[in-house]
N, C-alpha and C positions, 0 to 999 in steps of 0.2 A: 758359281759366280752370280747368276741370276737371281739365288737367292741374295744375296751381300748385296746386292744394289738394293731391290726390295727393304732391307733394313736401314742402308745408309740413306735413301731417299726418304723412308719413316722418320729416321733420328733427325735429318735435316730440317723437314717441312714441320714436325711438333716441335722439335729443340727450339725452332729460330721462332717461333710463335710467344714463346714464355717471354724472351726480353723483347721483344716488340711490343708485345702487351703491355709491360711495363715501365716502359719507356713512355708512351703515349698518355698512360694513366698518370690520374690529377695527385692518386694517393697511393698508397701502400693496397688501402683499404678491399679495391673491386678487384686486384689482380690477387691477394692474399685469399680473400672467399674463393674466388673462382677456382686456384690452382687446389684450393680445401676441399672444395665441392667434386672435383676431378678425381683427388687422391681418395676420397670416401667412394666413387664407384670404381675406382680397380682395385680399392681393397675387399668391395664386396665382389669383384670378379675374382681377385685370389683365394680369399674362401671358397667360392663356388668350385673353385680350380681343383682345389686340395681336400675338400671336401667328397666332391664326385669324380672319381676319376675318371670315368667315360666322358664328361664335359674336359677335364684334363687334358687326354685321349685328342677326341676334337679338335681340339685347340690350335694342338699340333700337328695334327697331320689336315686342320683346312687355312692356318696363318703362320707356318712355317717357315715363311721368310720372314714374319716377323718377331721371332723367339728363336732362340737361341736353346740345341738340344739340352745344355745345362742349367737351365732353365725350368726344367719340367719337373725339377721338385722342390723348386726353390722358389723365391718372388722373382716378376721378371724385372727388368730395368728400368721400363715406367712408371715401374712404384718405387724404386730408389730416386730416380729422378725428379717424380712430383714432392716428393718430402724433401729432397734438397730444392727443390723450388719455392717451396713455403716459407724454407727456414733463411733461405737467403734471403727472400723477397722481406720475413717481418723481421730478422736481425741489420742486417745491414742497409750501408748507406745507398739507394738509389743507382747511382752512377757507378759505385761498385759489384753492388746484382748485375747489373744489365750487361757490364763487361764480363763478369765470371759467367753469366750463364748462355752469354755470345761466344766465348771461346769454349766451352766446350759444344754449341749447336754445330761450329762449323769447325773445330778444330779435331774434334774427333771422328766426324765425316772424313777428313782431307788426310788422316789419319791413318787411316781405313784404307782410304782407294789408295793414297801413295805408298803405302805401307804393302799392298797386294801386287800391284804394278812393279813397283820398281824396287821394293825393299832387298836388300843383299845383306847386310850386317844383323845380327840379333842382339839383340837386347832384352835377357830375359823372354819373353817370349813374344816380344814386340819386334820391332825393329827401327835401325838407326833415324833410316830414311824417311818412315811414319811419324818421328817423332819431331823429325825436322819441318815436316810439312804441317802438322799441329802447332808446331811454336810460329814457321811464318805466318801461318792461315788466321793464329791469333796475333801476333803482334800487327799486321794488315787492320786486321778487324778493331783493336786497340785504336790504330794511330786515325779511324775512322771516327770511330767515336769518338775520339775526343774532338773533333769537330763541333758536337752536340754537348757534350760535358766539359768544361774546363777544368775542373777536376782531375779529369784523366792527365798525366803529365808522363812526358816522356817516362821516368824512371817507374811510377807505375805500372803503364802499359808493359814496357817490358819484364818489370816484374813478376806481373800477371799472367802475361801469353808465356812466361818459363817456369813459372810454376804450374801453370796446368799443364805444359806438355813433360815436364816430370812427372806427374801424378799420373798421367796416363800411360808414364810407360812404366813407373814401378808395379811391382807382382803385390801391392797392397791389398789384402783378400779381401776388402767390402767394394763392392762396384763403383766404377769409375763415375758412373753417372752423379753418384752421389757423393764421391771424394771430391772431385774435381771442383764443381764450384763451389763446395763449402771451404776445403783448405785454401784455394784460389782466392777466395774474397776476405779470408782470415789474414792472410800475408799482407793484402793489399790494403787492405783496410790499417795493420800495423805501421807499415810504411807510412800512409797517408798520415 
């Protein structure tokens, strides 16, 4: 369990960083470099990763709460995640980045912990109850934001916050990190 915190407090505290970032920012421009410049060093840590196995080795057995054992021959999630950050941050509209990449910082945190605590039903290899607490944690997070975005309109937000807590509970074999807010902002951006 101690590990699972370890990683939901990681996903939480860099998740929620990417759309604060760019929220704040003037343009596309300084949060696109930045998340470029990010993705360029943990793809030269993935190489090193898979490259050298004893730094592999390391890895995992001294940051282990934050990787996931299947993981270890694969890329980890913060490099699906920074490439879905790029690609939403330079395809889409603003106000739709920052909602798809808020519901998944805190919605698959909230995911996580209610999904472990109190889950009973499964769903694929999720559960009901995980799925339920993603879709409030995002639609919350939604009807917040639109506070700041006018944009966001009811039938968005909740379009939004239910498409990402589908994607996170279907068995879609490329990681969630990276489905989540690209198909998320694809949906919502159609609607829009």
């Amino acid at each position: 369990m101690a590990k699972r915190w370890h990683r939901n407090l990681y996903h939480l505290g860099v998740g929620i960083l990417f759309p604060l970032g760019y929220y704040f920012a003037s343009s596309k421009l300084w949060p696109a470099v930045f998340t470029g410049f990010l993705l360029l060093l943990v793809l030269i840590f993935e190489i090193e990763r898979f490259t050298h196995p004893g730094f592999n080795n390391w890895v995992f057995r001294n940051i282990r709460g934050l990787v996931k054992e299947e993981e270890r021959k694969k890329p980890i999630g913060t490099t699906f995640f920074l490439v879905s950050v790029l690609i939403t941050i330079l395809v889409f509209p603003k106000f739709i980045g920052v909602a798809a990449l808020t519901f998944l910082a805190l919605g698959d945190v909230s995911a996580a912990i209610v999904g472990e605590k109190w889950g009973r039903i499964k769903i694929f290899n999720k559960t009901l109850e995980g799925f339920l607490g993603f879709f409030i944690v995002a639609l919350l997070s939604g009807w917040f934001l639109s506070h700041y975005f006018s944009q966001l309109t009811p039938l968005l937000i909740f379009s939004g916050a239910l498409t990402s807590a589908i994607v996170e509970i279907l068995p879609i074999p490329l990681d969630d990190n990276f489905t989540i807010p690209l198909i998320t902002s694809l949906v919502m951006w159609g609607i829009y």
